[in-house]
N, C-alpha and C positions, 0 to 999 in steps of 0.2 A: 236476647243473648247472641252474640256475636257466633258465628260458625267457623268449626276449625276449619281451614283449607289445608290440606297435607304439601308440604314442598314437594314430594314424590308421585304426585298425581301425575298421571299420564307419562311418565318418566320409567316409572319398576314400577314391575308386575307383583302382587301380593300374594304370598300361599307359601308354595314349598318350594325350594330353590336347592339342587344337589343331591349329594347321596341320599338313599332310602335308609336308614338306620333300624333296627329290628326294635327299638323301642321307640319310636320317634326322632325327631329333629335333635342335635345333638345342640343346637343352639336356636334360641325364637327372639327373636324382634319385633318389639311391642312400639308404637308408636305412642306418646303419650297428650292424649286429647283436649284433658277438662284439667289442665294446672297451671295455673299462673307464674310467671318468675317477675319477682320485682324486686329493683337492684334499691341500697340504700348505699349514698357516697355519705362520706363524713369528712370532718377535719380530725387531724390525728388529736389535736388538744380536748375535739367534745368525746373522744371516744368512752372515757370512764363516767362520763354525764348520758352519753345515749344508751349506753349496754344495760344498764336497769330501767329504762323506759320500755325497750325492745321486750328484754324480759318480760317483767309486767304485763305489758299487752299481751303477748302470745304464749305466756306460762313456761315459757324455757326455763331451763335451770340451773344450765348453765352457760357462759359464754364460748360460742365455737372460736375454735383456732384453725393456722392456713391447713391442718391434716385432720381435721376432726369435727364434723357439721355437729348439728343438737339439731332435736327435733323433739316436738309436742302434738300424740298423736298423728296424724299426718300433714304437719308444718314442717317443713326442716328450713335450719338457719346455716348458713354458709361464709366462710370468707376466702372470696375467690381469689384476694389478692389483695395489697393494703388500703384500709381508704374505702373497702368497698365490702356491703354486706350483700349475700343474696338472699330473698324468701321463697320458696317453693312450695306453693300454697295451691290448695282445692277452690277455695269459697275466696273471690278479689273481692265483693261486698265488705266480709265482716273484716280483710285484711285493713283496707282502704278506713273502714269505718277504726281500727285498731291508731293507725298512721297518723288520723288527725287528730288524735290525740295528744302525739308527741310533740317533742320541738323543730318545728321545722325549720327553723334559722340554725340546727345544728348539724343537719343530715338534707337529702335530696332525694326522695324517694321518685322511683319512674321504674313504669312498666316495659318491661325488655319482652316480654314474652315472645314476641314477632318478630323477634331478631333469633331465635332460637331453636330448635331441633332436637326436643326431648323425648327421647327415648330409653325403655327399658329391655335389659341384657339379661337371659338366665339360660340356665340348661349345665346339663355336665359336662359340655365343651367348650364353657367360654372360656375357662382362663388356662386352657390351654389357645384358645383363638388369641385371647388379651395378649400372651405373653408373645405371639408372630406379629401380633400389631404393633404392639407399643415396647416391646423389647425389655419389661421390666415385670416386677414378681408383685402379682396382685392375688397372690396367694389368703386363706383367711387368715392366715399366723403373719403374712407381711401388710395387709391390707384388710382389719376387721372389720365386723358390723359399723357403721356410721363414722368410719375413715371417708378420707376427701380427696383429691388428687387433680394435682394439673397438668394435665400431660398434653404433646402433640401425633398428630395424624396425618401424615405427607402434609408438614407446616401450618396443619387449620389446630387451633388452641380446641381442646378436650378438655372440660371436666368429668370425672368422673367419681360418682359416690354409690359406696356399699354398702347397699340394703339390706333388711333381714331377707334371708333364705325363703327363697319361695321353691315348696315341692321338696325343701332336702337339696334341692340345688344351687349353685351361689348366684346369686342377683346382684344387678347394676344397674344402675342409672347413668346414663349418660346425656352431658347437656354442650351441642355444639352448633356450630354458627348456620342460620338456616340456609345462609348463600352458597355453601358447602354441602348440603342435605345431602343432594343425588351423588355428587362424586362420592361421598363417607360412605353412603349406602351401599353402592356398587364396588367399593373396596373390599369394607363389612362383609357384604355376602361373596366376592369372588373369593377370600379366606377363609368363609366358612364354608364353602360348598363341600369339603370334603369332609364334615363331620353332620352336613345337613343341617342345612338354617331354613328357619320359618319366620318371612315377615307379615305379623299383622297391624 
């Protein structure tokens, strides 16, 4: 098994970073280790020929759209943009063993994972931190459970998808470019220092 290398090694310090909050970290930064991202390209003509292949293999149920991932168990499916699907998967084995099943003269599937910088967002301070970042309402009435979003971050492209609630508090997933890791980070946490961020 391959070993994650953290883009942030020897870069940021990990722990606690800012205010001391009387209940903890008002935001935590989870770095995310054992998941895979593998992009699938299409042509726009296979696309109602590959969306029940996909299905099938990995039991979705439905086809996501550009504001709305799907997910099976802990697979989510993504379209981060036209032309282009994402998998966000645990196990790249039984993905991979899923893939050649399909048609591949219809799609292009390739591992991005190492081009990438995925990280999880929770706490009762994030979307007030979200809304200094990104300047937009990712509130859960504008932004619910397993919404999708493409946004930017001093011009490096962000996606970002809402997870279920961890703790009662609203959870993120954030996936951005890993040549970007350290400057996002030290962004991330200079904005959150006043509500106390934890990165682990």
């Amino acid at each position: 098994m391959v070993k994650f290398v953290s883009p942030l090694d020897e870069f940021i310090e990990y722990g606690h970073h800012g205010a001391q909050m009387p209940n903890g970290a008002g935001v935590v930064l989870t770095e995310i280790k054992e998941r895979h991202l593998i992009q699938l390209g299409f042509w726009e003509e296979s696309f109602d020929k590959i969306c029940p292949q996909i299905m099938q293999a990995f039991q979705f149920k439905l086809i996501p759209n550009p504001l709305m991932a799907q997910n099976f168990g802990d697979c989510f499916w993504m379209l981060p943009e036209p032309l282009k699907f994402w998998l966000d998967i645990d196990d790249m084995q039984k993905a991979m063993k899923a893939l050649r099943g399909l048609a591949t003269e219809m799609m292009s599937p390739l591992d991005i994972t190492d081009g990438k910088w995925i990280v999880d967002m929770h706490g009762d301070k994030v979307q007030p931190l979200f809304q200094r970042l990104f300047a937009v309402d990712l509130s859960e009435n504008a932004m619910p459970e397993g919404h999708f979003k493409a946004l930017n971050l001093h011009h490096a492209p962000v996606h970002l998808l809402r997870m279920p609630n961890l703790l009662q508090m609203a959870n993120y997933r954030l996936y951005l470019p890993r040549s970007f890791a350290v400057f996002l980070c030290e962004v991330i946490i200079h904005s959150a220092e006043q509500y106390g961020v934890e990165l682990r």
